[in-house]
C-alpha positions in Angstrom: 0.0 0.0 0.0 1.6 3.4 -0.7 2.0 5.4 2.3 1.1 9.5 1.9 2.6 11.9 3.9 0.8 15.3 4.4 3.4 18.6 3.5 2.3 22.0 4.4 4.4 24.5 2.0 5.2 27.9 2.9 7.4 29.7 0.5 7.0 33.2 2.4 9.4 35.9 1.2 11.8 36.4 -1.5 13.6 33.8 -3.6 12.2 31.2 -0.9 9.1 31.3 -3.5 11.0 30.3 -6.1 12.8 27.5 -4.6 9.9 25.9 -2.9 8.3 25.1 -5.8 11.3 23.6 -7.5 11.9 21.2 -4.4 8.3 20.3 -4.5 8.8 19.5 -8.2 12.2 17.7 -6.9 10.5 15.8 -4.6 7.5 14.7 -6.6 9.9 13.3 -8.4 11.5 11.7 -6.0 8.0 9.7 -4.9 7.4 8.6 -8.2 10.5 6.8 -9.0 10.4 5.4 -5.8 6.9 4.4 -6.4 5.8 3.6 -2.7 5.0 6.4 -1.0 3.2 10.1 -2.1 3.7 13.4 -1.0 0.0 15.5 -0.4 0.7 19.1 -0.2 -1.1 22.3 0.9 0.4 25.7 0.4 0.4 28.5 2.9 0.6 32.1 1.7 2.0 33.5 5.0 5.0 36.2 5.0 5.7 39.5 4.4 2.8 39.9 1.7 0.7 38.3 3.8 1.4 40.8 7.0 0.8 43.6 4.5 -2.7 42.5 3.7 -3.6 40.9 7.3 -1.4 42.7 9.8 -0.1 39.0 10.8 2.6 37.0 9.2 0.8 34.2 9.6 -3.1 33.7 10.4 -3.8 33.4 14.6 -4.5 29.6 14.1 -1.6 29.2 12.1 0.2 26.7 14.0 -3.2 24.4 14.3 -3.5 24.4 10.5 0.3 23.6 10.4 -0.3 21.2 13.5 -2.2 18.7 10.7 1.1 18.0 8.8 3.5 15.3 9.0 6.5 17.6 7.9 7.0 21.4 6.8 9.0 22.5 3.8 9.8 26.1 4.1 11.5 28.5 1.7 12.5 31.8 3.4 11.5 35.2 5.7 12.4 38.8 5.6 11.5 41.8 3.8 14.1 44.8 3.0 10.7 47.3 4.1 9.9 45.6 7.2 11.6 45.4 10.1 13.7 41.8 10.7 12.3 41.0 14.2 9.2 41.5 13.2 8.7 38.8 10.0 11.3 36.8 11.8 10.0 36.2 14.9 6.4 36.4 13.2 6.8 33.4 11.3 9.6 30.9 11.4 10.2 31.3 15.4 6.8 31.3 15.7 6.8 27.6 14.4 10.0 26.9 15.3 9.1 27.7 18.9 5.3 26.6 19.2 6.3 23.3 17.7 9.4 22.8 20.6 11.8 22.1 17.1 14.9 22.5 19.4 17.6 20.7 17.3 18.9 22.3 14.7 21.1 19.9 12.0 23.1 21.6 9.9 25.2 19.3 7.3 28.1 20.3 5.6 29.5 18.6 2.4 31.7 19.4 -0.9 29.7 18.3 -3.7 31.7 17.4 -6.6 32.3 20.1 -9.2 32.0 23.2 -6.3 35.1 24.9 -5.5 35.8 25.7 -1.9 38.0 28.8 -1.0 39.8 26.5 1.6 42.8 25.8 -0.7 43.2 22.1 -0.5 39.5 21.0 0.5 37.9 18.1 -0.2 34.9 15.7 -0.2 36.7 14.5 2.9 38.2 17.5 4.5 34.4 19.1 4.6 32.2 16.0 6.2 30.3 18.0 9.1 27.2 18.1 10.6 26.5 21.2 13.2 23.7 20.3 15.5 22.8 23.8 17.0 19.8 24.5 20.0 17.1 25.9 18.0 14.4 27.2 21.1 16.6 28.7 23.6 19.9 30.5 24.7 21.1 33.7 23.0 17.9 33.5 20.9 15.2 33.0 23.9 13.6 36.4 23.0 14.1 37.4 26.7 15.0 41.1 27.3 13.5 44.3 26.6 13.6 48.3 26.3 13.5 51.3 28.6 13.5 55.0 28.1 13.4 54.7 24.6 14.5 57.6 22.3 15.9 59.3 26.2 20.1 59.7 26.5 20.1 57.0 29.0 17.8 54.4 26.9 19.0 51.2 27.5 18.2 47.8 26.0 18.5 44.5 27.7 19.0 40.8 25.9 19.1 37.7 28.1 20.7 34.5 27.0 18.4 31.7 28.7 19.7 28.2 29.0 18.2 25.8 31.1 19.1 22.2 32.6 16.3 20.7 30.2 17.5 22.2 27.0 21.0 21.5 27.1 20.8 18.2 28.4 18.3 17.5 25.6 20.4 19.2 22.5 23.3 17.5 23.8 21.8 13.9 23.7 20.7 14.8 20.4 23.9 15.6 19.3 25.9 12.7 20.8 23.3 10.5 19.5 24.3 11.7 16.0 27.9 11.8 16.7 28.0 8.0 18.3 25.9 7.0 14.4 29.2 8.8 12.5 31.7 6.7 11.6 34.3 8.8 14.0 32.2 9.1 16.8 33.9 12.5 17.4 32.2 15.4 19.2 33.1 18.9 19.5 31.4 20.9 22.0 31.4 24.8 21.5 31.4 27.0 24.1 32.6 30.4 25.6 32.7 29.7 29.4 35.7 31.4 29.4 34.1 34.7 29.5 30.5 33.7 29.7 30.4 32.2 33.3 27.1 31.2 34.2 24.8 29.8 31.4 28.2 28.6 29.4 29.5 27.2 32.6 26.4 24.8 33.0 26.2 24.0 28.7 29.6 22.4 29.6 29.1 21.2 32.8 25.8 19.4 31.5 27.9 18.3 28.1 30.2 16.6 30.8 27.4 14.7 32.1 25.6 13.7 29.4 28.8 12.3 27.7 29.2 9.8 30.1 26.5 8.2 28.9 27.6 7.9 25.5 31.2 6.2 26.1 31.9 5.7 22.8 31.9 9.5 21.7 35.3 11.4 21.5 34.7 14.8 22.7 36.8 18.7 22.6 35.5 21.3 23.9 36.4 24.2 21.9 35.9 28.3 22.7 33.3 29.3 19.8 36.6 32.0 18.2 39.1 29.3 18.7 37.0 26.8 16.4 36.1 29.5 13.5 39.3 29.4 13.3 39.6 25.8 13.3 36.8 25.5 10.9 39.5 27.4 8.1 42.8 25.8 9.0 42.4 22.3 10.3 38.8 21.1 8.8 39.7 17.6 8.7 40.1 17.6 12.6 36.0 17.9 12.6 32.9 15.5 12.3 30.0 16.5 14.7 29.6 20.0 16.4 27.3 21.5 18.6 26.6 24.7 20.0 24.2 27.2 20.9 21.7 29.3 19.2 23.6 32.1 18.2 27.4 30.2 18.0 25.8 27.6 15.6 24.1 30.4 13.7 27.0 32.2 12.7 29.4 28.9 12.4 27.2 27.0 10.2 26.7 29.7 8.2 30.4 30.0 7.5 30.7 26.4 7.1 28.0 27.0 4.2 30.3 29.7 2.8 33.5 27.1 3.0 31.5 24.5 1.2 30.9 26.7 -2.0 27.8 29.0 -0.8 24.9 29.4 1.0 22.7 28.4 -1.8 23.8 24.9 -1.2 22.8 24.3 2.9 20.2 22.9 4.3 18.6 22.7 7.7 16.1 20.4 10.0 14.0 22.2 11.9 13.4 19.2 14.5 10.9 18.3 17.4 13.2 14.9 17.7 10.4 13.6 20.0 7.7 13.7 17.0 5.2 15.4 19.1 4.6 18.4 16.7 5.7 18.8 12.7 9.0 19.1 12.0 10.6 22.2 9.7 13.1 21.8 6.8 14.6 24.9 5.2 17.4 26.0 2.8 19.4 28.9 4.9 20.3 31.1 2.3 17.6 33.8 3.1 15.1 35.7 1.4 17.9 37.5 -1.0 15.5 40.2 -2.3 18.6 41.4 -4.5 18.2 37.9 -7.1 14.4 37.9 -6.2 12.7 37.4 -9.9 15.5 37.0 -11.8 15.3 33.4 -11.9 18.7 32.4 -10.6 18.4 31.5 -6.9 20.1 28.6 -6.0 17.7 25.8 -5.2 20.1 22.9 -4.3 19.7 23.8 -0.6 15.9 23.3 -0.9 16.6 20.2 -2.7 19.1 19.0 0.3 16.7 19.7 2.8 13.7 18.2 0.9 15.9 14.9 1.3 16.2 15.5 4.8 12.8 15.8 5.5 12.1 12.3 3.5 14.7 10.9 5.5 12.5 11.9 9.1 9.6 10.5 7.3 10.7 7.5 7.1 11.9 7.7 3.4 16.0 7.1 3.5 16.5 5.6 -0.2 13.9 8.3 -1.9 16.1 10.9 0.5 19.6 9.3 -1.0 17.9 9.5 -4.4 17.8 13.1 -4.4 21.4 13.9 -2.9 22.9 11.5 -5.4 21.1 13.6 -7.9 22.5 17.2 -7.0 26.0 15.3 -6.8 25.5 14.4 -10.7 24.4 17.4 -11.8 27.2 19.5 -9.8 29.4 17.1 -11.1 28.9 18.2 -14.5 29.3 22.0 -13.6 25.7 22.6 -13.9 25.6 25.3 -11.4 23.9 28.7 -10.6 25.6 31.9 -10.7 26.2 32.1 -6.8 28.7 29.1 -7.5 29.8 30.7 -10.6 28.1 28.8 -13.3 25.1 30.3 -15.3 22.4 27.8 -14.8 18.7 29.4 -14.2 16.9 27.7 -11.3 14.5 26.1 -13.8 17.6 24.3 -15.5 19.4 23.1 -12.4 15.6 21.8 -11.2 15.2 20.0 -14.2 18.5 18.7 -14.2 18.3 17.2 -10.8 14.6 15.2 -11.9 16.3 14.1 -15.0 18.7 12.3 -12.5 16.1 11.4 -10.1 14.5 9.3 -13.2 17.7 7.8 -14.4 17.7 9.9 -17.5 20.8 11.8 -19.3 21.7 15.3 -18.1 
């Protein structure tokens, strides 16, 4: 019997509505040829448009709709004229909070035919995943304003981390470190000048990693291992970090891979009580907006990802085997300095998918 799974789509702002409708072709696709599951999916309008028209950036029952769904692809949020707090924490913390999705996994990969500015880099050298805490810590929302527009305004932004959350993101991530072939952990941290809530992240990681014995771990200041990230990448498998460390590392582990265009991201609740969220991180990137260039290999990446938390791992192999193809015959967008149009990478990557010649 084939098994459907029920995708709520929303592309929101920018290039994310270009790119969510070529994973969606992408991962039509990929159903098909594996021919034993389906793929039902509703769109949502929500974003910056949407605010304009409604005042909201998503409807008040938003998350109840969403709630339906076995899985959420979504494209991207912010808008040059509205402020970034506002679509951001509007929308995708809004689901990314009411649905608990506290682990963040980044992967990191060289796909064959993409150059990385690390002089030397490989498919080897850049093998990472980054497993960042995706509901509290630098990013809790805590904090607020006084005497605003006065000399002596001041503004106030509290890093929350609590015994629950890191104990939970760090079983995540050993979890995932202990199913890598080098079972090798680095912990991120700043407790060298952050003495409370980065004292207990590592005192907790310390705890928790006696329970997985078979885990190598570092623990690594959050400067010392940007730096690592560019001179020794081979010394890394599995990271995790906070909020706002992850944020910014991943994002230059994107950049080290060959671009942003190319990551993806899971959005996870990893105990399946609510939807989970997969996303390309690129951004909105109102600048190519229209032009029909975006990059939408990072949708395509984390369209496998979500297959692979449905359930799907073969469908979700199908499709990174595809992008590796189709990179590998320098089919690439103009972020990575090819001149492919979205449309002609998409189509590309289904030609794979269905065994056909690029």
């Amino acid at each position: 019997m084939t098994k459907r799974y029920s995708i709520a789509a929303i592309p929101g702002d920018g290039i994310g509505k270009e790119v969510v409708p070529a994973g969606l072709a992408v991962l039509a696709a990929a159903a098909k040829r594996a021919g034993t599951f389906a793929l039902n999916v509703t769109d949502y309008p929500w974003g910056s448009d949407f605010y304009r028209a409604t005042g909201r950036m998503m409807p008040e029952d938003g998350l109840a709709s969403l709630r339906r769904h076995d899985a959420i692809l979504f494209g991207a949020v912010g808008d040059p004229d509205l402020p970034d707090d506002l679509t951001l924490w509007g929308l995708r913390l809004a689901i990314c909070q009411g649905f608990d999705q506290y682990a963040n996994i980044r992967p990191i990969r060289l796909f064959p035919g993409i150059a990385s500015p690390l002089a030397g880099a490989d498919a080897e050298a850049l093998d990472w995943v980054i497993v960042r805490e995706n509901s509290e810590g630098e990013y809790a929302g805590h904090g607020g304003r006084a005497h605003r527009g006065l000399p002596e305004e001041v503004a106030t932004e509290t890093s929350i981390f609590t015994r629950v959350g890191v104990t939970r993101i760090m079983r995540v991530a050993f979890r995932l470190a202990e199913s890598r072939p080098r079972k090798h952990l680095i912990i991120v941290t700043k407790s060298n000048a952050q003495r409370h809530g980065m004292v207990l992240w590592d005192e907790i990681a310390a705890e928790v990693a006696k329970e997985f014995p078979a885990v190598r771990t570092e623990r690594v200041l959050v400067d010392a291992m940007a730096a690592r990230m560019v001179l020794k990448p081979r010394s890394i498998d599995t990271v995790v970090a906070t909020n706002l460390h992850a944020d910014i590392l991943s994002d230059l582990a994107g950049a080290l891979a060959g671009g942003l265009g190319l990551a993806p991201t899971a959005n996870l609740n990893p105990e399946r009580a609510a939807p989970s969220m997969f996303e390309p991180i690129h951004g909105s990137a109102f600048d190519i907006m229209g032009k029909g260039i975006a990059n939408p290999v990072g949708t395509f990446w984390s369209g496998a990802m979500m297959l692979e938390h449905l359930g799907e791992p073969a469908a979700a192999t199908m499709i990174t085997d595809a992008i590796a193809r189709v990179t590998a015959k320098g089919l690439l967008t103009a972020d990575l300095g090819g001149k492919a149009t979205t449309r002609e990478v998409t189509e590309a990557v289904i030609a794979a998918i269905e065994g056909r010649n690029i």
